[in-house]
MARMAR-212871 format. One record per residue (C-alpha): residue number from 1; residue in one letter; chain; x, y, z. Coordinates in Angstrom, 1 decimal. Each point is the difference from the previous one (the first is absolute). Layout:
BEGIN
n,res,chain,u,v,w
NUM,A,A,X,Y,Z
...
// end
This chain:
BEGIN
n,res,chain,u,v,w
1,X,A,-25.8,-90.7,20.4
2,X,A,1.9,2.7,-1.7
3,X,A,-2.0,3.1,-1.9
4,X,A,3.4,0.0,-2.5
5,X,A,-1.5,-0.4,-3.6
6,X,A,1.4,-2.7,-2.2
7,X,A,2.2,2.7,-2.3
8,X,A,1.6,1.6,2.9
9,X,A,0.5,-3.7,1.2
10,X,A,1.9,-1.4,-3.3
11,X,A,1.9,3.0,0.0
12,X,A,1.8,0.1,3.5
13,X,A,2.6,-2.2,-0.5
14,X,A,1.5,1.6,-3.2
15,X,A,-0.2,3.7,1.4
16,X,A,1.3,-1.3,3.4
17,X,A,3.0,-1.0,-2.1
18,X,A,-0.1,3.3,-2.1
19,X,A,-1.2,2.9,1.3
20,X,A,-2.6,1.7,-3.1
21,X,A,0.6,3.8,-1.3
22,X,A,-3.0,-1.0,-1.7
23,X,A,-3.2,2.1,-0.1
24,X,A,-1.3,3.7,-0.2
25,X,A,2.3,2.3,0.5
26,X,A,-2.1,2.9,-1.1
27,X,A,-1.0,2.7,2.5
28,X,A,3.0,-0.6,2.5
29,X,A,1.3,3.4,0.0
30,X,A,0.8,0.2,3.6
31,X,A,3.5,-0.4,0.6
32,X,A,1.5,-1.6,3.1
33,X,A,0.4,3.2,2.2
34,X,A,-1.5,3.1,-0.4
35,X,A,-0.1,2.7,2.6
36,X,A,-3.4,2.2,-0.1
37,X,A,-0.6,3.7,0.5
38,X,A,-0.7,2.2,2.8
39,X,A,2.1,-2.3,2.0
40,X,A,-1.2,0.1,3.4
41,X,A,1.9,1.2,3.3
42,X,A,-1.3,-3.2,2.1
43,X,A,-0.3,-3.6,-1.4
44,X,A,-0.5,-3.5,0.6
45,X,A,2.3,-2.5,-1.4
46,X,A,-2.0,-3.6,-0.9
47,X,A,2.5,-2.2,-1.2
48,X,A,-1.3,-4.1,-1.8
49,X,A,1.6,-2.2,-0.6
50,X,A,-1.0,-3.6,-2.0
51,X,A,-0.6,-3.7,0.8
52,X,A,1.2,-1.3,3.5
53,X,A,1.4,-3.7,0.2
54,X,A,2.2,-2.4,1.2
55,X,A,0.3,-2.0,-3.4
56,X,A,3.1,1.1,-0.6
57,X,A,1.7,0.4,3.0
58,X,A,0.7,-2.6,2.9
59,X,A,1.7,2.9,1.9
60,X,A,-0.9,3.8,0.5
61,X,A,1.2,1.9,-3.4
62,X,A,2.6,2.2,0.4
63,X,A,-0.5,3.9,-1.6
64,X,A,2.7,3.0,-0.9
65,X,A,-0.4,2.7,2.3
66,X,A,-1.6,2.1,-2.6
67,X,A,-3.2,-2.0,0.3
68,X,A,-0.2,0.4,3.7
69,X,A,0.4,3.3,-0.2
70,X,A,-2.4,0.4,-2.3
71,X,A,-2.4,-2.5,1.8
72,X,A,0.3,1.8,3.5
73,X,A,-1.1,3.4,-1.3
74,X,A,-3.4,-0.9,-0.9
75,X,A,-3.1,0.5,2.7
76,X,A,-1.8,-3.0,-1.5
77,X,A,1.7,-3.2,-2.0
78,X,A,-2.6,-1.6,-1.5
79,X,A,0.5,-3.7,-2.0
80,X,A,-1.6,-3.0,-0.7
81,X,A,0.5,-3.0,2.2
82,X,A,0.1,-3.1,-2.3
83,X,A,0.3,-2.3,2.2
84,X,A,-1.9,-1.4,3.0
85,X,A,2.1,0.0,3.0
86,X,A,-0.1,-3.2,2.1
87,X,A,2.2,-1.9,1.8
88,X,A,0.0,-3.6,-1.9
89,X,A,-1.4,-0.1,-3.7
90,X,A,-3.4,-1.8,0.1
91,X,A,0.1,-0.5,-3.7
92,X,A,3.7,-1.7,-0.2
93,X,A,0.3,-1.5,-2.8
94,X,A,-1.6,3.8,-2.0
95,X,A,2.1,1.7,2.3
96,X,A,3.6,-2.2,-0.9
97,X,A,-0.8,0.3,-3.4
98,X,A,-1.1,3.8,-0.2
99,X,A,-3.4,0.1,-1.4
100,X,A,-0.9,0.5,3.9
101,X,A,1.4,3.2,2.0
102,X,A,1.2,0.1,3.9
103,X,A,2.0,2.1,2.2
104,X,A,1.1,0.0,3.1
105,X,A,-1.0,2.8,2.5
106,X,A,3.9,0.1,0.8
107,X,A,1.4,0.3,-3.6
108,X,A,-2.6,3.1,-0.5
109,X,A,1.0,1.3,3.5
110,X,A,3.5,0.1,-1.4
111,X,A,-0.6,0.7,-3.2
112,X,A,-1.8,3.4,1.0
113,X,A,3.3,0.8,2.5
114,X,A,2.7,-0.9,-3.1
115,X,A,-2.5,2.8,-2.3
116,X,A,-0.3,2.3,2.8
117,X,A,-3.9,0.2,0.0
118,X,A,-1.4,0.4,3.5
119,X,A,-2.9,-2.2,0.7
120,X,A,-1.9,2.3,1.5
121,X,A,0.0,2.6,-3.5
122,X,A,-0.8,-3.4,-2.6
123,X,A,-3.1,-1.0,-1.2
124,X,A,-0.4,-3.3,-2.1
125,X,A,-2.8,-1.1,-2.1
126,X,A,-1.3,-3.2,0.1
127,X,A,-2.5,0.2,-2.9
128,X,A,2.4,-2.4,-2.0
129,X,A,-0.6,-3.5,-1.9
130,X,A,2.4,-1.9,2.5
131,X,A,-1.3,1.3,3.1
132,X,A,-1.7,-3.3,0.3
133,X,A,2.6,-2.2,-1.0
134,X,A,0.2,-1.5,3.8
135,X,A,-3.5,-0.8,0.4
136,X,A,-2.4,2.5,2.3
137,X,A,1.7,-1.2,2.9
138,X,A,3.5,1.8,-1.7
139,X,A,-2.2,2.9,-0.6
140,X,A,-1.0,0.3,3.8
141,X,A,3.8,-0.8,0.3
142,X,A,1.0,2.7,-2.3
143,X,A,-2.2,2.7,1.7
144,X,A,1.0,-0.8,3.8
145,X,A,4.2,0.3,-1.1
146,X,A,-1.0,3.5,-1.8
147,X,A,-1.5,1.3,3.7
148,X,A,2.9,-1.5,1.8
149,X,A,2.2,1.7,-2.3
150,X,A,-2.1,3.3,0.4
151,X,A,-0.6,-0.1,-3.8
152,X,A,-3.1,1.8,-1.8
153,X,A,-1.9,-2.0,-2.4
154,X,A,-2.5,1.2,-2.6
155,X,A,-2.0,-2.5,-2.9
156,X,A,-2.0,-1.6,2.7
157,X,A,-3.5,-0.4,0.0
158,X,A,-0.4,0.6,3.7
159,X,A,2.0,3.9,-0.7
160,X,A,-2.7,0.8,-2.6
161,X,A,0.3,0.9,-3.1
162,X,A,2.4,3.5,0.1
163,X,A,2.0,-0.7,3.4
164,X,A,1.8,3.5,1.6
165,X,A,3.2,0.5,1.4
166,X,A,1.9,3.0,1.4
167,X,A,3.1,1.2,-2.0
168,X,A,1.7,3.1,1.7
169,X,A,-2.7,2.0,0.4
170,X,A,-1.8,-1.4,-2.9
171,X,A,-2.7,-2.2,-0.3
172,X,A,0.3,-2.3,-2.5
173,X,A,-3.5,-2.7,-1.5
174,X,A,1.8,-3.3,-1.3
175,X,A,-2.3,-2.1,-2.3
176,X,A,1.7,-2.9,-0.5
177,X,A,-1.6,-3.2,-2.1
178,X,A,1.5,-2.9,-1.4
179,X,A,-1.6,-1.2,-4.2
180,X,A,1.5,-3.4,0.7
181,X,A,-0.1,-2.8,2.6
182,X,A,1.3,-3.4,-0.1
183,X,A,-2.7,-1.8,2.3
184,X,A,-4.2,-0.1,-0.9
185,X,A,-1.8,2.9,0.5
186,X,A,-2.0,-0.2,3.2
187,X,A,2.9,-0.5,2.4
188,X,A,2.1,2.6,-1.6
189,X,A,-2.5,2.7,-0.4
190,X,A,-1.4,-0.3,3.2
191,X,A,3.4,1.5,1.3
192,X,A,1.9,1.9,-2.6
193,X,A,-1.4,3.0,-2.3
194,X,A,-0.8,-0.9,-3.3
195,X,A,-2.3,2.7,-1.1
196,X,A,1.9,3.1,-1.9
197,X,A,-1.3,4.0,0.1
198,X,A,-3.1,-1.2,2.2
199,X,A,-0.6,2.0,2.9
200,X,A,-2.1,2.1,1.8
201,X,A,0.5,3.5,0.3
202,X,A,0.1,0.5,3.4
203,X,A,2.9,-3.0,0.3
204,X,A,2.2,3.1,-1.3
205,X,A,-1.1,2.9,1.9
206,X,A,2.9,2.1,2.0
207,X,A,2.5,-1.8,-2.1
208,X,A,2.4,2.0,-1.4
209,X,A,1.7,-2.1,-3.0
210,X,A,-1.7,-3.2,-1.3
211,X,A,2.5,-2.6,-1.4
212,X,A,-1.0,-3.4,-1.7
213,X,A,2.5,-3.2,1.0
214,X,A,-1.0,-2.5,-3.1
215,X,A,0.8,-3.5,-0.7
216,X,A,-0.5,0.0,-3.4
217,X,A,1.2,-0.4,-3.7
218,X,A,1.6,-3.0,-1.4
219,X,A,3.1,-1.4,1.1
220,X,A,3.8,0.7,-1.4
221,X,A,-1.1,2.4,-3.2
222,X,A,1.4,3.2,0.8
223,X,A,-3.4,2.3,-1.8
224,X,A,-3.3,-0.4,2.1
225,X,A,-3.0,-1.2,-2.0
226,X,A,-2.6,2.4,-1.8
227,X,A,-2.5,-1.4,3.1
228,X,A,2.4,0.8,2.5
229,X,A,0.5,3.8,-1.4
230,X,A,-3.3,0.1,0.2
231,X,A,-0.6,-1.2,3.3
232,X,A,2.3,2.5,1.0
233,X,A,-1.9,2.9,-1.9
234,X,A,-3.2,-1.3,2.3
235,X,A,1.9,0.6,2.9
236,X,A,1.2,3.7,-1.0
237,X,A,-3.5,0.3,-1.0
238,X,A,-1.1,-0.9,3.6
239,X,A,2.8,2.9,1.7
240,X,A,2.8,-2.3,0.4
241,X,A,2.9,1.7,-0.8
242,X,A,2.7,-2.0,0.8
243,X,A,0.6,-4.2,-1.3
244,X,A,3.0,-2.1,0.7
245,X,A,-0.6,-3.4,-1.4
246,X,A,0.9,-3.5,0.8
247,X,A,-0.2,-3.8,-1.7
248,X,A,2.2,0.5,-3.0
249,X,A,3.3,-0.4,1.4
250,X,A,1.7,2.2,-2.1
251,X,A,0.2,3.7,-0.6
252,X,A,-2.6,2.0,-2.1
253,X,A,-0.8,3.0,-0.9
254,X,A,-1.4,3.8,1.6
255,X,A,-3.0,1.1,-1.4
256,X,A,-1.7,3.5,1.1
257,X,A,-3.5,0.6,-0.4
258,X,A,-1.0,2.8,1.0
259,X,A,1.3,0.8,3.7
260,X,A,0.1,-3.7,0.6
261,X,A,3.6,-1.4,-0.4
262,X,A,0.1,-3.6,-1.0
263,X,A,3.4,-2.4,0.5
264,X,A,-1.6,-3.5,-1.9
265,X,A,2.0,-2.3,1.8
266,X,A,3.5,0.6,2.2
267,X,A,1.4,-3.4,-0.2
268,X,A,1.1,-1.9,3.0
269,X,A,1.6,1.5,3.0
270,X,A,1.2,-4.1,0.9
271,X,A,0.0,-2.8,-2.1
272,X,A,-3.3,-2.1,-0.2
273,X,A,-0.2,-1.9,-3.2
274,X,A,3.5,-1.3,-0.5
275,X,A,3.5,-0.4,2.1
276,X,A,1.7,0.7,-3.4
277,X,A,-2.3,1.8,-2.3
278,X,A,0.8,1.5,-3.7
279,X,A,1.1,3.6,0.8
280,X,A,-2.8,1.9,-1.1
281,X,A,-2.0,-0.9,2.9
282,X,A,3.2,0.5,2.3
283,X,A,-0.5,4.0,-0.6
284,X,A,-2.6,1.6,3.0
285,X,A,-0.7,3.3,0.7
286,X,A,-0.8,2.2,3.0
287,X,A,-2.6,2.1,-0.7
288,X,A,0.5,3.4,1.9
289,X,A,-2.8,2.8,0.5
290,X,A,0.3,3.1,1.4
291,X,A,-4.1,1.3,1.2
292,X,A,-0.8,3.5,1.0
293,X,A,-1.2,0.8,3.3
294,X,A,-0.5,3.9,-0.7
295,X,A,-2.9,0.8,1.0
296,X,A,-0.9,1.6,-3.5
297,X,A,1.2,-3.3,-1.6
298,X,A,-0.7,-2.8,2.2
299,X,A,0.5,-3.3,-1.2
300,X,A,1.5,1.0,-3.7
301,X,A,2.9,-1.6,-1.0
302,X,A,2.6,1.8,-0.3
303,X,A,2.9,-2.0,-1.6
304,X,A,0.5,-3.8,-0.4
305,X,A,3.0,-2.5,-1.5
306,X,A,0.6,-3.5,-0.6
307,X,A,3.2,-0.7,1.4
308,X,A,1.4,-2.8,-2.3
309,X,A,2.2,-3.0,2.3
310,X,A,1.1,-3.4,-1.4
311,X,A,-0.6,-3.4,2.3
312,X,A,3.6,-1.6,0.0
313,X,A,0.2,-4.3,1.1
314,X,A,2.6,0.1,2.6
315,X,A,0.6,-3.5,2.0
316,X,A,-3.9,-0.8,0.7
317,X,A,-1.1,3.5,0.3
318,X,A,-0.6,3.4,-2.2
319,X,A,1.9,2.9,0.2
320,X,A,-1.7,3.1,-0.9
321,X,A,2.1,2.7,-2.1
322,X,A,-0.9,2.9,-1.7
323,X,A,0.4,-0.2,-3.9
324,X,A,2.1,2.5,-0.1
325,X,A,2.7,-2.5,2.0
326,X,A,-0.1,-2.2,-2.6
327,X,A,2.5,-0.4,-2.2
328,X,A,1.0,-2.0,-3.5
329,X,A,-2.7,-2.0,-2.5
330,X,A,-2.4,0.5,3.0
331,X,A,-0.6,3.2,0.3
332,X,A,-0.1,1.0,-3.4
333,X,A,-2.5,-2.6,-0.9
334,X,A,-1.9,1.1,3.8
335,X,A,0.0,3.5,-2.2
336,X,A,-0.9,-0.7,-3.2
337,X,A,-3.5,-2.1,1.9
338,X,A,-0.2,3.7,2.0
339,X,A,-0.2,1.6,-3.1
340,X,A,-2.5,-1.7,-1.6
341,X,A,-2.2,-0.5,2.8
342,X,A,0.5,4.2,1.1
343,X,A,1.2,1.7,-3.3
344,X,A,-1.0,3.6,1.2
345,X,A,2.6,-0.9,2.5
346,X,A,3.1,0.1,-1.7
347,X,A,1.1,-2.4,2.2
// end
C-alpha cells in the first residue's frame, strides 16, 4: 500500500488540525521577493501555483481580479493536479469521505476560465500520491480529459525523467517526481516518476533553465525536513536552479543555494484536504519568476515573489483573495504566520 512511515502516519491528524511552525528554521535567509541584478531587457515570466482539487469546492471558485491579472501574465502556469479527473468516482465511498480525490473535467475547465489561465500556457504535474486514487482506469481517465482540455502534463513515466516545454522563447526541463503514493509500488511506479536528481545528461541538453516539480516533505508543518533540504541541495547540485514544491499543503519557506532558488512548499491553489480547514492551511501562494532570455544570460532568474492569497468558504465554493484584502483577527493572525514562516520579509 502506502510508502508513508508510521511517524508521519500518527502525526497527520493532529497537524491537519494544527498546522506546525515546528522545525529548523536555520539557514532560511531568503526572503519572499527579491529582485536580482543586472536585470535583463527581455524575460520570461513562469508563474506556480499549488495543489489542484475539487475537495473543497462543488462549484468553480471564484477569484479577485488581482489574481487574474496576475495569472494571465505569466507564459507558463505550472501546478500540481491533485486529483484524477473522471467522470464518476470509482472509489465512492474514499471519494465521499475524502481520503480519495476526483474532479470533474468540467469543474477544472471552469475553474482555469474563473483564474484566467489559458489551457494552452498550463502545465500540471501528475507525480502526486493521489493520482491513483481512481484506480488505473481513472489514471487513463485522468490523462485523456488533460489532452481534451489541451493541457501539458509532466511526472509521467512515459515523458521521461526531465520533460521540456516552451515558455516564450524559453525552453524550460521540468523534473517532476512524487516521494509518496497511496497504492503498492508496481502499479504506481510503472507510470509516475519516483526517482529524484536521476538523469542522464543528455535528457537536459538545449534546455535553457531546469526546474524540479516535487512531491515531497511531510504534510501540514510549515519547515521542510532536514532530508528534504537536502534533497533539494542534490538537485542544485545536479544544475537545477529552480524548485517549487508540493505535498505539504501549507506554505514554507525560500531557501537560495547558490543560483538555485528554492520555494519548499506553496500551499494549495484549491482546497484538497478539507471543505473547512484550520486557517493555516487556507493561506496559498503564487509563485512568480521572472527568467532571462538575454542572450548573455539565458535562463538566469532574474526576480521571483510569493504572492500571499487567502482561500475564503463561500456557499460551497472558495473564493480566492489576496491577504492584503483581508481584514479584522484574520489578517493579522494571516500576518503574524507570514512572518514567521518569511521573516526577511517584513511582511
Amino acid at each position: 500500500m502506502s510508502n508513508y512511515p508510521l511517524a508521519y502516519k500518527l502525526s497527520w491528524l493532529p497537524r491537519l488540525l494544527r498546522p506546525s511552525l515546528a522545525g529548523d528554521r536555520s539557514g532560511f535567509a531568503a526572503p519572499a521577493s527579491m529582485l536580482l541584478d543586472p536585470q535583463p531587457t527581455r524575460k520570461v515570466r513562469l508563474a506556480f501555483v499549488g495543489d489542484i482539487s475539487a475537495v473543497a469546492n462543488r462549484d468553480a471558485p471564484e477569484f479577485d481580479p488581482a489574481i487574474t491579472t496576475l495569472l494571465s501574465s505569466a507564459d507558463l502556469v505550472i501546478g500540481n493536479g491533485e486529483s484524477p479527473i473522471v467522470e464518476r468516482a470509482r472509489a465512492v465511498m474514499g471519494t465521499r469521505f475524502g481520503t480519495h480525490h476526483a474532479m470533474g473535467e468540467h469543474f477544472l475547465a471552469d475553474a482555469l476560465a474563473a483564474a484566467g489561465i489559458a489551457r494552452d500556457r498550463l502545465v500540471l504535474s501528475l507525480a502526486n500520491n493521489h493520482v491513483l486514487d481512481q484506480g488505473i482506469a481513472g489514471f487513463e481517465e485522468t490523462l485523456a480529459a488533460l489532452n481534451r482540455l489541451g493541457i501539458r502534463t509532466i511526472g509521467t513515466i512515459g515523458g521521461g525523467p526531465v520533460q521540456r516545454h516552451a515558455a516564450g522563447s524559453l525552453t524550460i526541463g521540468f523534473a517532476a517526481f512524487t516521494l509518496w503514493r497511496n497504492t503498492d509500488a508496481a502499479p504506481f511506479e510503472e507510470r509516475i516518476s519516483m526517482r529524484a536528481a536521476e538523469w542522464p545528461s543528455d535528457a537536459v541538453s538545449g534546455i535553457d533553465l531546469i526546474c524540479a516539480v516535487p512531491h515531497w516533505d511531510w504534510e501540514f508543518r510549515h519547515f521542510p525536513r532536514p532530508a528534504t533540504r537536502a534533497l533539494a541541495r542534490r538537485l542544485a547540485d545536479r544544475g537545477v536552479r529552480l524548485i517549487a514544491g508540493h505535498h505539504a499543503h501549507v506554505l514554507q519557506p525560500v531557501e537560495r543555494i547558490g543560483d538555485s532558488v528554492i520555494a519548499y512548499g506553496l500551499g494549495d491553489f484549491l482546497g484538497t484536504a478539507l471543505a473547512r480547514q484550520p486557517w493555516p492551511a487556507r493561506i496559498g501562494s503564487i509563485f512568480v519568476v521572472d527568467v532571462s532570455a538575454d542572450p548573455a544570460t539565458r535562463g538566469r532568474i532574474a526576480a521571483y515573489r510569493l504572492h500571499f492569497f487567502a482561500r475564503l468558504a463561500t456557499n460551497g465554493h472558495e473564493r480566492l483573495v489576496p491577504v492584503d484584502a483581508l481584514g479584522g483577527a484574520l489578517k493579522r493572525r494571516v500576518a503574524a504566520r507570514l512572518l514567521a514562516i518569511f521573516p526577511m520579509s517584513g511582511k
